[in-house]
N, C-alpha and C positions, 0 to 999 in steps of 0.2 A: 504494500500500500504506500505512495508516493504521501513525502512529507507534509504537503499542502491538504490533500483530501484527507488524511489523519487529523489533523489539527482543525478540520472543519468539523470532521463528526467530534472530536470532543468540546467546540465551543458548542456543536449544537446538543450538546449533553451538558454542558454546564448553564448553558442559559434554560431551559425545559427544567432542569432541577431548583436552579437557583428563583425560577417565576412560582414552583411549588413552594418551596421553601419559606417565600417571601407572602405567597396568598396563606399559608397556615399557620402562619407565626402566631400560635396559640399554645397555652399550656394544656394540655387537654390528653390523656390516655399515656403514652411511656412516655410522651414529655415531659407529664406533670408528675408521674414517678419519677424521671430524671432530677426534676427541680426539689422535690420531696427529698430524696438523696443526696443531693448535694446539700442542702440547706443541715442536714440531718450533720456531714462530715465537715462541715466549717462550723457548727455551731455545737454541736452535742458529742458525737466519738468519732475518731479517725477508722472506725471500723466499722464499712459498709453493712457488714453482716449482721449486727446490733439492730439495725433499721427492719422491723419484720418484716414480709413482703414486698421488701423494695426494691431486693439486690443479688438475683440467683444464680450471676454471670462469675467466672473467674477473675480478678482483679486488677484487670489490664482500662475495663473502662471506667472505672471508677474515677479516676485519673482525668478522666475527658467530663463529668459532670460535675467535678469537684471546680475545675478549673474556669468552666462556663459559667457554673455557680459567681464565682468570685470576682470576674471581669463583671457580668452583669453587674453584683454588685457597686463594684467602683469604677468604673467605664457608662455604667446605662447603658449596655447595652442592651440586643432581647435576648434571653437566653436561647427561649425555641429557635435562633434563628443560630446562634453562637453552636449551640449541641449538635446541629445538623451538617455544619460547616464540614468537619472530619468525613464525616461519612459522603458526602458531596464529592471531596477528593477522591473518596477511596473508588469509587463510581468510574471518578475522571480516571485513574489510573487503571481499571481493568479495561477504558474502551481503548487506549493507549496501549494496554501491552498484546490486547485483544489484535489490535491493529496492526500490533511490529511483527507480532506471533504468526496469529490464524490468516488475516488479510483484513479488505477493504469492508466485507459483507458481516463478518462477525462485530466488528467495531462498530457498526453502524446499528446493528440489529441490538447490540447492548445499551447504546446511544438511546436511543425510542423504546427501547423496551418498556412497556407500563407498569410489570411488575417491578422493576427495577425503581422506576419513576415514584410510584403507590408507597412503596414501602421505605426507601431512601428520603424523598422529596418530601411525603405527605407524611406519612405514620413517622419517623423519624427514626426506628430502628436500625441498628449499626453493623448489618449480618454482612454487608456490605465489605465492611471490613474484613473480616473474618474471611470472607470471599476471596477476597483479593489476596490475601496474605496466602490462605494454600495454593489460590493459582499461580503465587510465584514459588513455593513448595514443590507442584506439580514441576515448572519447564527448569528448576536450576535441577532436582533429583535427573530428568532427562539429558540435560546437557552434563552430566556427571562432577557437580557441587553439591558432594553430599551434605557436607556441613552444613553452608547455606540453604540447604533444603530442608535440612534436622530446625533449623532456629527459624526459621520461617515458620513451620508447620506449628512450633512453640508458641510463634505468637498467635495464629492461628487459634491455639488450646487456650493461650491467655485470653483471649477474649471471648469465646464462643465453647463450650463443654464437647459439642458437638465432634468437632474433627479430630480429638482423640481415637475417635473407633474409624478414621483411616490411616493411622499409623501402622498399622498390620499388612498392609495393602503396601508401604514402601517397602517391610521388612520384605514380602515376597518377591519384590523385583530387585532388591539388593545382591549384587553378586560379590562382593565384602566379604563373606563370610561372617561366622560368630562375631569372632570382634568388629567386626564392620556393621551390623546389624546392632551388636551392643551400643557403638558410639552413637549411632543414630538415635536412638532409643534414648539415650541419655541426652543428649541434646534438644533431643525434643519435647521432654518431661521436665530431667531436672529442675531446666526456669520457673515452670509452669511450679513446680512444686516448692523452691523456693521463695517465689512470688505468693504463695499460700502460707509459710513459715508463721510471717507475723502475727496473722490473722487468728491462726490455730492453736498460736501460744497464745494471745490474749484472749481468747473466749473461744474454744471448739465445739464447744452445743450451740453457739449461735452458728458458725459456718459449719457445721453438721447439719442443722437445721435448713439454713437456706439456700445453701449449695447444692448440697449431697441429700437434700432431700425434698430438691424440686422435683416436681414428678408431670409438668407441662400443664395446658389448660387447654382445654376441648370448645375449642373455635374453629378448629381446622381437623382435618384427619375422617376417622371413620367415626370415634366417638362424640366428634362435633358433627356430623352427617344426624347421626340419633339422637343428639340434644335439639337440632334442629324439626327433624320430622317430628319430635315429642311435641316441641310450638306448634307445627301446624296442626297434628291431631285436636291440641287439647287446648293451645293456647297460651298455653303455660312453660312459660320456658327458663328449664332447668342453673342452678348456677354451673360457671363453666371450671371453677377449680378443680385440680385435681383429688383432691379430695370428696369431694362429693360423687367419684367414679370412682372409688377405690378398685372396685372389682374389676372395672374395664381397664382399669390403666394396670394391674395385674397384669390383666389377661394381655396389653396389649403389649407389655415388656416382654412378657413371653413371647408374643408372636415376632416380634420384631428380632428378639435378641436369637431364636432359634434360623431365623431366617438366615442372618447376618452370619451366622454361624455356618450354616449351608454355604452363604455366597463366598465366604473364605477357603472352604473346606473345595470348591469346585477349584477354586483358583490355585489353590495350594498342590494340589494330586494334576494341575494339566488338563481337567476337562471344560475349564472356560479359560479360553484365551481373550483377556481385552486388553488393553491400554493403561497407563496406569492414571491417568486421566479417565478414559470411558468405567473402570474398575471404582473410581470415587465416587463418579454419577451414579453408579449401580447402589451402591450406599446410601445415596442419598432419596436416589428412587424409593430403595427397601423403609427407609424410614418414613418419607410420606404416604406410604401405601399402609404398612405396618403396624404403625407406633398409637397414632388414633387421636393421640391429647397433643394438638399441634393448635401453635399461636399461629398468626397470619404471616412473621416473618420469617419461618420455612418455606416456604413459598419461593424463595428468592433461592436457596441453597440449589437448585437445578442450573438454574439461569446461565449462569457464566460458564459452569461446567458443561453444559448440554451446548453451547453456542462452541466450542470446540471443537466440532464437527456437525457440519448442518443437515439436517432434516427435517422434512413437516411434519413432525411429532410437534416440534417448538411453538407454531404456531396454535396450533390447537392448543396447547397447553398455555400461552399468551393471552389466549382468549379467554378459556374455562379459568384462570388463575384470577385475569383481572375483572370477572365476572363476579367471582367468588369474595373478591378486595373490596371493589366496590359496595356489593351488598354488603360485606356484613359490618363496614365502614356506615355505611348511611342507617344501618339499622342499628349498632348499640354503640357508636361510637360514632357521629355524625358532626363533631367537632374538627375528625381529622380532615374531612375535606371541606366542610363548608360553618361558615358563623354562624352561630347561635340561633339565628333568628331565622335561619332559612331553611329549606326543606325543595330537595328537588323530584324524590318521593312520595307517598305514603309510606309510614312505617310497616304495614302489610307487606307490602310488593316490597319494599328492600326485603325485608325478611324471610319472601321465599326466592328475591334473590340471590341471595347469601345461600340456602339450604341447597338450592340448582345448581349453585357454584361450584361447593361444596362436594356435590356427588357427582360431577363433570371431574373436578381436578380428580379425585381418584380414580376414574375412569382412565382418564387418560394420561395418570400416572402410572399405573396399574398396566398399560399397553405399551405404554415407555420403558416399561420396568421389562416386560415378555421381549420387545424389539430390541433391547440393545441385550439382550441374554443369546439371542438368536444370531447377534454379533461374534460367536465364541468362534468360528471357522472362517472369520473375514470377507464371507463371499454374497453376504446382501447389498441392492442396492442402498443407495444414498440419498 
């Protein structure tokens, strides 16, 4: 992709962002937790994990709301607009390496992406990040930087829990050996466990508690599919913590973690050959299909991975995703895109269009998930 057409698709990923970012400059759903936590770590304990329900990430973004918090403060600045900043970049930088990498088509198509837009722009969630850090994980392990691929993937872990369960997925394509598998390994935890040290020596039932014993929230997934339907039967719609599913999110740990366990065990004995790229989507796939207690910013974890090699799975999945976004945005959380005062629905109709959304993205995660398995012999098309 020539320098100039690169540098257009990411101005026109920074201005589509930055016009989101600027229309919802509102405290309202993880911003207003963001600000709730910040406020919490400049004024009452330097320990996220003290704040009940506020803080169930590893302790890399703490750091980015603490910081926002404090400029707002003494700057005036806004914070919703200050917290969202980071993650804006981290956007710019995957349609940019998207662009050096994959070519002209993949930067483009991450540029516009709505799910990317929805979740980055509007809702403010920073998976974004997380994103970008393993897809440079993914091409330095390819270009044979292990280290740099080990501490990538670390930050990765620092920020998001999630990309710990594809560390396993590097050790199989490591040809290092023990010790070379080991150092990896270490470099890609250690931090991560370090950076936890503090926290576990001043209060370990709090970060037991809200770390290690988040269990997701059923907005998204199969078990937000049946809190969903339960609204329309009955009208009544269930809360979405995880704890009020105890048994589904059981059931759904199980389902996922047996799966995940298959999709290792094929990769490991030779009978699915992918990419170690296509190999992390298959993860991520199994987890949205799987797992059931998914917030809205899963949604995103396909996106950059999937756009590594094109096909019209993506679009469909573009559509039922930000079908999904938008409904259940305008139905329980309708600050993230629009003021107060406005309504571009009925709250009915978002609501079943949230639930359509809902049983579309697994749909056609769940076919994402069959079509790139069917990838194991290299010879479908594209």
């Amino acid at each position: 992709m020539s320098g100039k057409r690169l540098r257009l698709a990411v101005a026109a990923a920074l201005l589509l962002r930055l016009t989101a970012v600027l229309v919802s400059a509102r405290e309202v759903a993880d911003v207003l937790r963001y600000r709730k936590l910040a406020d919490h770590v400049l004024d009452v304990s330097w320990n996220p994990y003290q704040a009940p329900r506020l803080y169930p990430y590893p302790p890399v973004w703490v750091w980015a709301e603490a910081g926002a918090g404090w400029l707002a403060r003494h700057a005036g600045l806004s914070f919703p607009v200050l917290i969202k900043l980071p993650v804006v970049a981290a956007d710019l930088l995957i349609v940019l390496l998207l662009g050096r990498r994959i070519g002209e088509g993949a930067a483009w198509l991450y540029a516009l992406h709505p799910v990317s837009l929805l979740i980055t722009g509007f809702h403010g969630q920073f998976d974004a990040l997380a994103a970008l850090a393993i897809l440079l994980a993914v091409f330095a392990f390819e270009d044979g930087h292990r280290d740099r691929s080990a501490l990538t993937l670390a930050l990765a872990i620092g920020l998001k829990s999630f990309p710990v369960l594809l560390l396993p997925l590097f050790w199989l394509r490591d040809r290092a050996g023990i010790g070379g598998k080991l150092r990896y390994a270490l470099l890609a935890t250690l931090p991560v466990a370090l950076s936890l040290l503090p926290y576990a020596l001043h209060d370990w039932p709090a970060l037991r508690r809200e770390l290690l014993g988040y269990g997701g929230v059923a907005d998204f997934g199969w078990i937000g599919l049946g809190r969903g339907l339960g609204w329309l039967a009955a009208g009544v719609l269930a809360r979405s913590e995880a704890a009020h599913w105890a048994l589904s999110v059981a059931i759904a740990k199980f389902l996922f973690l047996a799966a995940y366990a298959a999709f290792l065990s094929l990769l490991w004995r030779g009978r699915l050959r992918l990419t170690l790229a296509d190999a992390c989507l298959g993860v991520a796939l199994i987890f949205l299909v799987g797992y059931g207690a998914l917030s809205a910013q899963y949604l995103l974890w396909v996106v950059p991975l999937g756009l590594l090699k094109a096909t019209r799975v993506q679009a469909f999945y573009a559509a039922v995703a930000s079908l999904a976004l938008v409904g259940f945005y305008l139905f329980l959380a309708p600050g993230v895109l629009l003021p107060a005062a406005q309504a571009l629905v009925s709250r009915e109709l978002a609501g079943a269009l949230w639930v359509a959304g809902v049983a579309a993205v697994q749909g056609v995660a769940a076919g994402w998930l069959i079509r790139l398995l069917r990838l194991r012999n290299g010879n479908i098309s594209q």
